[in-house]
N, C-alpha and C positions, 0 to 999 in steps of 0.2 A: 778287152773283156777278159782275157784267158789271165792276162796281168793281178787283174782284179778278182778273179777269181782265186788266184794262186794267196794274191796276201790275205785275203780273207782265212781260206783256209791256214796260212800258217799264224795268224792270229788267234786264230780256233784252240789251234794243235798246245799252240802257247796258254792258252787260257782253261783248255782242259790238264794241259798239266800242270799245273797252278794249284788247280784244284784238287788233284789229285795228291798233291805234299802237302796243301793243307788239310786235306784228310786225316794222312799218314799223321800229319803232327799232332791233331787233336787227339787221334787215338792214341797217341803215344801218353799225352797230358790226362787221357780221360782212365784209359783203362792199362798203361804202363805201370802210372800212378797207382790206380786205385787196385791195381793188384800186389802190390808189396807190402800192406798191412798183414795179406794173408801169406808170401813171403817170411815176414818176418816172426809171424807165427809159428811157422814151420821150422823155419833155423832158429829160435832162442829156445826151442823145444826142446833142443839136442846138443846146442852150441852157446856156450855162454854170453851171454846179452853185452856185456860193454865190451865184449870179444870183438863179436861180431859186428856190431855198431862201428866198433875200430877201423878193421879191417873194410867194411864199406866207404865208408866216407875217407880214409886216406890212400886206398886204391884207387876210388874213383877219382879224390881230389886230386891228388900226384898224377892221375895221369891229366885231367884237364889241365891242369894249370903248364905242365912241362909240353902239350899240344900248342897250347897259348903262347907260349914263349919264342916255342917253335916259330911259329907263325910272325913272331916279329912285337909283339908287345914288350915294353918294358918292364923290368921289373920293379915293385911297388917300394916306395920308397920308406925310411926307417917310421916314418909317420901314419903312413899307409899303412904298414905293416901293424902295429900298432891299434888301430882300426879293424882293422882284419881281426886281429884275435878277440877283442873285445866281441864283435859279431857271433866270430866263428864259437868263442864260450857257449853265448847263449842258445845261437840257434842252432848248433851242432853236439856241444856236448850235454847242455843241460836236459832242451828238449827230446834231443833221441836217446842219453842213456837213459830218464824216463822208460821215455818209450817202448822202447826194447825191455827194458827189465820189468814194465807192466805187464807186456803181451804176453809175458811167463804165463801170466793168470787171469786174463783178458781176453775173449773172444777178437777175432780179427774186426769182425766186423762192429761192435761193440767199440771196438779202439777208433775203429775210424769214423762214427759219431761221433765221438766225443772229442778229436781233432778236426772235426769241421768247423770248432767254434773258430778256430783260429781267424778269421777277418771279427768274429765279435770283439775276442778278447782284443787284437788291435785297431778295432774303433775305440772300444773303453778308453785305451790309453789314448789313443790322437785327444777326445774329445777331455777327456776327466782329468790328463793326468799332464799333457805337453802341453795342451790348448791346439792344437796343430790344425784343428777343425772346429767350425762353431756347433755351439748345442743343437740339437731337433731333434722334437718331441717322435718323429715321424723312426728315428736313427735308437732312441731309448727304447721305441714298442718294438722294436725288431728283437735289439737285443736280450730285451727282458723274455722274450720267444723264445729266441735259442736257448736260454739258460733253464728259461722252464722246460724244456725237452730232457736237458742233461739232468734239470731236478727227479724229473719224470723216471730217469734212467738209470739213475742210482738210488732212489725208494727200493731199502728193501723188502722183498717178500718171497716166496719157496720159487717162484721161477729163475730165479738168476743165481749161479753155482759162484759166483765170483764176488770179492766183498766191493765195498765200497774205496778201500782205500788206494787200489793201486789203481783205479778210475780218478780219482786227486789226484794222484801220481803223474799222471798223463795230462791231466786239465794242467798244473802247475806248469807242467814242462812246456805245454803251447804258449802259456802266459811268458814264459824267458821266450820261445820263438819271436811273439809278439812284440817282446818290447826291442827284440833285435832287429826285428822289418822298421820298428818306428823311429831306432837309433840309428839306421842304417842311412836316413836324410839328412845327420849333422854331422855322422863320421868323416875325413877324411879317406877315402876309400879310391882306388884306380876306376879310369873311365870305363876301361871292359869287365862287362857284368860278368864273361865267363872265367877272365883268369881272376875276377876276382873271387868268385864261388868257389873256383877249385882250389886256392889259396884257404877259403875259411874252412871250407871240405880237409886238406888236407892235414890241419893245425888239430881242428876238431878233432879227426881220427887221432892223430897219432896224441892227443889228450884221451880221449878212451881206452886207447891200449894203453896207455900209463896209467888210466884207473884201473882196469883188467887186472894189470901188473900188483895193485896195492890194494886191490879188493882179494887176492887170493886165485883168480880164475886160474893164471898162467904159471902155477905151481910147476904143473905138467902140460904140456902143450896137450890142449884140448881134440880128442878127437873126432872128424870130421865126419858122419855118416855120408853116403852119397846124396841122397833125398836133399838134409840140410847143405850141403856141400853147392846143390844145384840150386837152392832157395838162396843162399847168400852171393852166386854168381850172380844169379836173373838180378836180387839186390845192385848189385855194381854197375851191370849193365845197363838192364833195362831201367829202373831204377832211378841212376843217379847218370847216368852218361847219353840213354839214347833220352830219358824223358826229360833232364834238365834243356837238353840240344833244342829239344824241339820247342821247347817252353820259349827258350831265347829267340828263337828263328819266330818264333809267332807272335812275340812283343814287339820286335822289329815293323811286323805287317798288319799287324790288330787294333784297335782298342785293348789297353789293360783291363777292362771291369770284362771284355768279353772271352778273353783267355783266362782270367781269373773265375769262369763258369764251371771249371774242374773241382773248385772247390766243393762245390754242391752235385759232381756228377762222382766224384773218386768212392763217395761213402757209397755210396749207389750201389757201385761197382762191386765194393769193397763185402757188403754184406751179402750179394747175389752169390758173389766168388765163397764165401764164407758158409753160406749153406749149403748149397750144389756142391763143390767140390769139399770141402771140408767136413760138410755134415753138424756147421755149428746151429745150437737152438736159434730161432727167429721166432720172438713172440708178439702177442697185440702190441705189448707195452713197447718193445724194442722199435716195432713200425713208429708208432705214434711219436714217440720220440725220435727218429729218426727224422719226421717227415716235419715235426716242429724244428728240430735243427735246420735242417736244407731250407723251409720256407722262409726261415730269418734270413739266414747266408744269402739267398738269392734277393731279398728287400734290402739288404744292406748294399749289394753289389749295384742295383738298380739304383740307389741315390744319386742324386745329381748333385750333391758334396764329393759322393767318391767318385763319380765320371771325370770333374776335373781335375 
C-alpha cells in the first residue's frame, strides 16, 4: 500500500508539473506575444523602425540558430539555405519592416487587429491561389467576416487620428507572411523548426539593417532612450526567444489548430495592454471590429480542413 501510494503521488507531482509549463507556455504564446505590438509601439516612437526590426530578429536569430548548432544540429545545406531566405524575405522582412514602420502611426492595438487576419489571409492562399485545400462555403463566410471587421476598421470618420494607408501597409505585409507560412510546405527547409527560424530570423534581420542602412536611418547611429532601449530588449527576449521556445515546446505536445488559439487571444491582449497602459483610444467601432476579426480567426481555426 505505502508503495502504491508513493507512485501515485509521484505521478501526481509529475502531472501537476506538466501542468504547470504548460501554463507558463501559453502565457508566454498568449500574453508574451500579444504584448509586443505595444513593445513595438513604444520603440519605433523613438528608434527607427527597420532599425529596430533589424536589430530584433538578427539578435534573436543569431542567437537561436548558434544555441541550435550548439546543441548538435547540422547546418542547412546550400539548398536549404536557399529556402531559408526565400521565407525569411517574406516573412521577416517584408511583413515586420511593414510593420514596424506602420506602428509609427498605428495604434498598438489597432495593429494587432489588423494582423489577426493572418490565418485568413493564408486560407485565401491555400484555398484560391495553391489549391492546397478544397473550397467551403462554411471557410469563405468566415473569411468574408474577418475582412468586413478590417473594412469596418478602416472606414474613415473623426474617431480614428490615423489614415488608412499605413493599415494596407500592415494588411499587405501579413499577406508576404502568409504566403511565406504556405511556401514553407514546398521549400526545401532543415528538419529542426528552431534552427531553422533562427536561420530565417537572422538573414531577415541582418536584410533590415541593410534597409536601415539605404533608407538613411544609420547616417548617425540612432540614439537609444532607455524606455525604447527596454521596449526593444523585452522585443528579443520576450518576444522572439522565450515566446517563439515556448511556441515550439507546445507543438511538440498539442494540437496545432489549439496552440494556434493565440491567434485570437494576442489581439485581446494587445488592445487591453494598449488602453490601460498606453492610454490608446478604444471605440464602438474598434470593438466591433475587433471582435468580427477574432470570431473569424477562431471558425477558421475550428474547421475540420484545418484540424488535419
Amino acid at each position: 500500500m505505502d508503495s502504491l501510494a508513493v507512485s501515485e503521488g509521484m505521478a501526481w507531482t509529475r502531472a501537476r508539473r506538466f501542468d504547470v509549463r504548460m501554463l507558463l507556455a501559453f502565457f508566454a504564446i498568449y500574453f508574451l506575444w500579444g504584448a509586443t505590438f505595444l513593445a513595438i509601439r513604444i520603440a519605433v516612437l523613438e528608434i527607427p523602425p527597420f532599425f529596430t526590426a533589424g536589430v530584433r530578429f538578427f539578435v534573436a536569430g543569431a542567437a537561436l540558430y548558434t544555441f541550435m548548432r550548439l546543441r548538435g544540429q547540422p547546418a542547412p545545406s546550400a539548398v536549404q539555405w536557399r529556402g531559408i531566405a526565400i521565407i525569411g524575405l517574406c516573412m521577416f522582412v517584408v511583413t515586420y519592416g511593414a510593420l514596424f514602420w506602420a506602428e509609427q502611426f498605428v495604434p498598438s492595438g489597432i495593429t494587432s487587429v489588423i494582423e489577426a487576419t493572418l490565418p485568413l489571409l493564408t486560407m485565401t492562399l491555400e484555398v484560391f491561389v495553391f489549391r492546397q485545400q478544397p473550397f467551403r462555403w462554411r471557410m469563405l463566410a468566415s473569411v468574408a467576416l474577418g475582412f468586413c471587421g478590417i473594412a469596418l476598421l478602416l472606414l474613415k470618420n473623426g474617431e480614428q487620428s490615423f489614415g488608412a494607408f499605413p493599415c494596407l501597409v500592415i494588411l499587405a505585409g501579413g499577406t508576404a507572411w502568409s504566403l511565406g507560412a504556405v511556401l514553407t510546405r514546398s521549400m526545401p527547409l532543415p528538419k529542426s523548426l528552431p534552427l531553422t527560424a533562427g536561420a530565417e530570423m537572422m538573414l531577415g534581420g541582418a536584410v533590415l539593417l541593410a534597409l536601415s542602412q539605404l533608407t538613411g536611418e544609420l547616417h548617425s547611429f540612432p540614439d537609444i532612450p532607455l524606455r525604447a532601449g527596454l521596449a526593444l530588449l523585452y522585443l528579443i527576449v520576450g518576444g522572439s526567444l522565450l515566446g517563439f521556445t515556448a511556441y515550439v515546446w507546445l507543438l511538440a505536445r498539442m494540437p496545432a489548430t489549439r496552440v494556434a488559439s493565440h491567434a485570437y487571444v494576442n489581439p485581446l491582449v494587445a488592445v487591453a495592454l494598449g488602453y490601460f497602459v498606453a492610454g490608446e483610444e478604444v471605440t464602438a467601432r474598434t470593438i466591433v471590429a475587433a471582435a468580427l476579426v477574432v470570431g473569424s480567426v477562431f471558425l477558421i481555426l475550428k474547421s475540420p480542413v484545418v484540424r488535419r
